[in-house]
C-alpha positions as semicolon CSV with decimal commas, in nm:
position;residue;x (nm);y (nm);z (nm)
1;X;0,000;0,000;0,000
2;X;0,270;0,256;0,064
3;X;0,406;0,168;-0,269
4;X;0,099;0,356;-0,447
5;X;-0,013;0,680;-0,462
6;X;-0,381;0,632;-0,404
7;X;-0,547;0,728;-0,167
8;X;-0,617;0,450;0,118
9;X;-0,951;0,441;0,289
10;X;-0,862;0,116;0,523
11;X;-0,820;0,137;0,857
12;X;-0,471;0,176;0,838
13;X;-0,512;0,470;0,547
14;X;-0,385;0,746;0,831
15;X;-0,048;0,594;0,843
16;X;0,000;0,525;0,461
17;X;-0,072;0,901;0,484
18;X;0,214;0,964;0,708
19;X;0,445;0,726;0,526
20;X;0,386;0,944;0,194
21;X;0,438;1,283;0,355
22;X;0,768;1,148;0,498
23;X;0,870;0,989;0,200
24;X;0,855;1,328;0,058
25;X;1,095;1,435;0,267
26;X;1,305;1,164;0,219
27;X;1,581;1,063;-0,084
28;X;1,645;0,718;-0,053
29;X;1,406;0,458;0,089
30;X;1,286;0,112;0,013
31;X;1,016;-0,125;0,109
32;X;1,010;-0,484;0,187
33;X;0,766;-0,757;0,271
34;X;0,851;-0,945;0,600
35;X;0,635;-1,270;0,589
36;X;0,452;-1,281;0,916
37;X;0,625;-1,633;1,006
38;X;0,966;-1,400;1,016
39;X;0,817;-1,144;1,238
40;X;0,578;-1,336;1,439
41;X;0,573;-1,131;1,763
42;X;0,471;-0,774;1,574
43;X;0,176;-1,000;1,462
44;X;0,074;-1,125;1,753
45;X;0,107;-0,773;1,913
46;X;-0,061;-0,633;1,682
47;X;-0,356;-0,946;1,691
48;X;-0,370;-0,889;2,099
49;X;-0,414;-0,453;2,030
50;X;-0,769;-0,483;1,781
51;X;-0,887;-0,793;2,037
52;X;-0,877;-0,501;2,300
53;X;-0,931;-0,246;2,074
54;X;-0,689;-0,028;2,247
55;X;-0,350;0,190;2,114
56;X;-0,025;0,074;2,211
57;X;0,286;0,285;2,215
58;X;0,611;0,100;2,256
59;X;0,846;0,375;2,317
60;X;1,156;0,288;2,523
61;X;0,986;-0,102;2,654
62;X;0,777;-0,344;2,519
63;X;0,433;-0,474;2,673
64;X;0,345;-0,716;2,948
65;X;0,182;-0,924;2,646
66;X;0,534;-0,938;2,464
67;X;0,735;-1,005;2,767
68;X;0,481;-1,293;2,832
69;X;0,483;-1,428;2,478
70;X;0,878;-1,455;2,554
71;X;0,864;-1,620;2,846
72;X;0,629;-1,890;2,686
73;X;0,872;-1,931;2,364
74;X;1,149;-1,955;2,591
75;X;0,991;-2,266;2,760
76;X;0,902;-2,428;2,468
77;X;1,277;-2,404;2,367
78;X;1,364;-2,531;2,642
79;X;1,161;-2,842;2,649
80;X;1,286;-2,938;2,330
């Protein structure tokens, strides 16, 4: 989506928005795909933040729910 210059009216149109006007600002950028499987926990974070329905702002930490998702992958590691 923030390859195109049309105009967005998902949910997540704002921030294509945003992207543009930065890009305009900008002289060398790229984009690339990251298959969910390779970036599982933003998923899942981002999965547990519309099931609330709530804004999350990871400035400077990460969230209980992350922390807690690492804990559980951690265990599973070690189990193996």
């Amino acid at each position: 989506k923030c390859k195109t210059q049309t105009n967005d009216k998902s949910r997540v149109g704002a921030y294509i928005r945003d992207i543009h006007q930065l890009l305009i600002r900008t002289k060398r950028y790229y984009f690339e795909h990251i298959p969910r499987e390779a970036n599982n926990l933003a998923h899942m974070l981002a999965k547990e933040a519309l099931k609330k329905n709530e804004e999350v702002y990871l400035i400077g930490r990460v969230s209980k729910y992350a922390e807690l998702l690492k804990e559980e992958e951690q265990m599973g590691e070690q189990r193996r």
